[in-house]
C-alpha positions, 0 to 999 in steps of 0.5 A: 437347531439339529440335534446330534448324537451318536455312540463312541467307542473307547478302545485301547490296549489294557491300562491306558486309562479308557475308565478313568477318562469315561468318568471325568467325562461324565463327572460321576463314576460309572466305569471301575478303576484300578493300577491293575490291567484288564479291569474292565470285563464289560462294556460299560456305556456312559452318556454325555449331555451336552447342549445340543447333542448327546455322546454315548460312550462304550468304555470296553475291555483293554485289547490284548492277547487271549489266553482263556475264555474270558480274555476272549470274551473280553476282546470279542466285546471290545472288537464288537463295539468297533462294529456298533459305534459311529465314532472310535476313540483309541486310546494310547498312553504317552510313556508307552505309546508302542504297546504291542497290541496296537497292531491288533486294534490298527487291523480292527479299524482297517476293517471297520473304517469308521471316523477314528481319532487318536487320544494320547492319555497320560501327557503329565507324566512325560515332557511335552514335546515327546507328543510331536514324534507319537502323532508323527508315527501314528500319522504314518499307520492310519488316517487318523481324523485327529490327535488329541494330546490328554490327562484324563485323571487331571482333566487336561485337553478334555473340552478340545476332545469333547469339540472333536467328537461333536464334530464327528456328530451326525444328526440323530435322536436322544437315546437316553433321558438327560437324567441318565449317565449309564445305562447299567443296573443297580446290581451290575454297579455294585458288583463292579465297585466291589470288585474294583476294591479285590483289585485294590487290596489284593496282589498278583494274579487272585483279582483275575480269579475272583466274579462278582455276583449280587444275590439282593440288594433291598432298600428301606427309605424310611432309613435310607438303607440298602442292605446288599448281599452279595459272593465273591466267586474264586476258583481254590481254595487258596485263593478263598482264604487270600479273600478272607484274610487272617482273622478275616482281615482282607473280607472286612476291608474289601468290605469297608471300602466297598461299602464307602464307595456305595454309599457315595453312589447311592447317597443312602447307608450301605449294609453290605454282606459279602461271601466268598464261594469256591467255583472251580475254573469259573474263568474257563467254563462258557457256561459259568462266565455266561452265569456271571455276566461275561 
């Protein structure tokens, strides 16, 4: 039998639920996840085994308009991954199924012309037969080799999307070991958890102003410990003492739930030490953005 294989790429505006359908493909979490938009900076590439073939996925930053160097760096990613891929997944959602910036993402695959289908993510929060009008109306704006109508945090229309995709399939090698799900490293994985949990405890615009940087992460099996040091890199001073919180409050708890994820990840104690450091305009300097990853 002749294995297939091939890259997906996960695109969509912002907050339309790329992360979340990446880790119920893959039943283990690898890619981030908050109410927030523009959760994801990175690629994040997560592989699915199946039998007979072997789907790695790139979940990419929500495409949206650029106001810094890092949303640009952010949809540069994303844009690029059109050009790597075989297959692209876009991603809308059901309740806003018109985001503006689909037209943005319409013009990438006009230049690219790579097989593409349309997921519609989010069909449990809507009546069903509001599905019928969103595929008619994107009928009309690309030739879309598919419509798959999806709830990815519930799981339904997964297995009808996995078989479309695999149709899509052109024999090809095994990238990855069956034992891999992603290809990130250790230390990518943790700051990424440990941003997720700024996202989650803190308000407004501070969660865009905060990096992630992981100093060390040293292991012990005889205790099955990882002891983490890590800095959370803000631009003001304000927004440093927001991350500490009164009595520091808000680093303890970014902490704590940091740490209970990472030790669900890992299946090991977690000691986590978490600083916070001042980087004026971080987000605005090229040369700080490469440092930090983006």
């Amino acid at each position: 039998m002749t294995f297939l294989s091939g890259f997906v790429a996960i695109v969509g505006p912002p907050n339309v639920g790329k992360s979340t359908l990446l880790n119920r493909l893959l039943g283990t979490k690898v890619a981030i996840v908050s109410p927030k938009p523009q959760t994801t900076r990175n690629r994040i590439l997560g592989i699915y085994h199946g039998e007979g073939y072997q789907m790695v996925f790139m979940d990419t930053p929500g495409i949206h308009k650029t106001r810094t160097p890092l949303h640009e760096s952010m949809v540069a990613s994303a844009q690029a991954a059109c050009q790597e891929v075989d297959i692209i997944a876009v991603m809308i959602e059901m309740p806003y199924p018109e985001d503006p910036e689909i037209s943005i993402i319409i013009r990438t695959l006009k230049k690219v012309r790579k097989p593409s289908l349309l997921i519609i993510n989010k069909i449990d929060l809507g009546p069903k037969e509001a599905v019928l009008p969103i595929i008619d109306t994107y009928r009309r704006r690309y030739s879309f080799e598919s419509f798959l109508p999806v709830s990815a945090l519930k799981g339904d229309g997964l297995e009808g999307l996995l078989e479309e995709l695999k149709s899509l399939l052109k024999p090809g090698p095994v990238f990855f070991p069956e034992e891999m799900k992603t290809d990130q490293s250790e230390s990518f994985l943790i700051s990424e958890v440990i941003r997720e949990k700024i996202y989650l405890h803190t308000k407004r615009e501070l969660p865009y102003a905060c990096a992630v940087a992981v100093d060390s992460v040293e292991e012990d099996p005889e205790k099955n410990l990882l002891a983490i040091t890590a800095k959370i890199h803000v631009e003001t001073e304000s927004q440093k003492k927001i991350v500490i919180g009164r009595g520091g409050g808000m680093i303890k708890a970014i902490g704590r739930s940091s740490r209970l994820d990472l030790e669900r990840v890992f299946g090991a104690r977690v000691f986590l030490d978490l600083l916070v450091r001042i980087e004026k305009k971080w987000s605005k300097d090229p040369r700080a953005l490469r440092r930090l990853g983006y």
